[in-house]
N, C-alpha and C positions, 0 to 999 in steps of 0.2 A: 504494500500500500504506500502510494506516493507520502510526503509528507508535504504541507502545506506550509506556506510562510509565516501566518499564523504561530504554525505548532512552533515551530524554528525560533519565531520572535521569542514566544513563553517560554522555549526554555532558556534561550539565551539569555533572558531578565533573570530568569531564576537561579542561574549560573553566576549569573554576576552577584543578584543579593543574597546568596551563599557564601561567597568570598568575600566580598562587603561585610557580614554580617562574622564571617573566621575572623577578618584584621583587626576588627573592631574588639572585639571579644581578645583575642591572643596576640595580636602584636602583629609585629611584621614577618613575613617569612623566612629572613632570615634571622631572627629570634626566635620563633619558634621551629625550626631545626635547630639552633642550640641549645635551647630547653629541651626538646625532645631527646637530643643524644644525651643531654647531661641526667635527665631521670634513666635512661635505658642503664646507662652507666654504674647510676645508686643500688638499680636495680639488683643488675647482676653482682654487683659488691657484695650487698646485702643477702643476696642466696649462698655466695661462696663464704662467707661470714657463718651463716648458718650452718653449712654443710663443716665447716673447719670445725665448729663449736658441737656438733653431735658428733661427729669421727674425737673428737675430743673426751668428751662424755661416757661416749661407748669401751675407750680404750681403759679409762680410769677404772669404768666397773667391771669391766673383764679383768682388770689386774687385779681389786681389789677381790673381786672373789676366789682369782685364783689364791692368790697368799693370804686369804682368810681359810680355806680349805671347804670353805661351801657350807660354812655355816652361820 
C-alpha cells in the first residue's frame, strides 16, 4: 500500500517531537552518550564488585568449615 504524504508529514512531526521532547528531557547527544557509557560503566563495576565479594564469602566459609572439622 502506497503511503501518502499525509502519513509521511505525521510521522515526520512525530519524529521530530520525539527528539525534541529526548533533548529536552536528557540533554544533548552528546551528553547523553557520556552519561550512558559512564552508568554502563558503574554498572559492570558494581557486578564485578559483587561477584569478587561472594567468591570472597564463599572461600572464607569453605575454609572455615574445613579447619572447624564440620562442626
Amino acid at each position: 500500500m502506497p503511503r501518502t504524504t499525509d502519513d509521511v508529514k505525521v510521522e515526520s512531526a512525530t519524529a521530530h517531537h520525539n527528539r525534541l521532547r529526548q533533548a529536552f528531557l536528557l540533554g544533548r547527544m552528546e551528553q547523553r552518550r557520556d552519561i550512558n557509557n559512564g552508568v554502563n560503566s558503574v554498572i559492570v563495576s558494581v557486578v564485578l564488585a559483587a561477584l569478587a565479594c561472594a567468591g570472597c564469602v564463599g572461600y572464607s566459609f569453605i575454609t572455615h568449615v574445613l579447619t572447624s572439622g564440620g562442626q
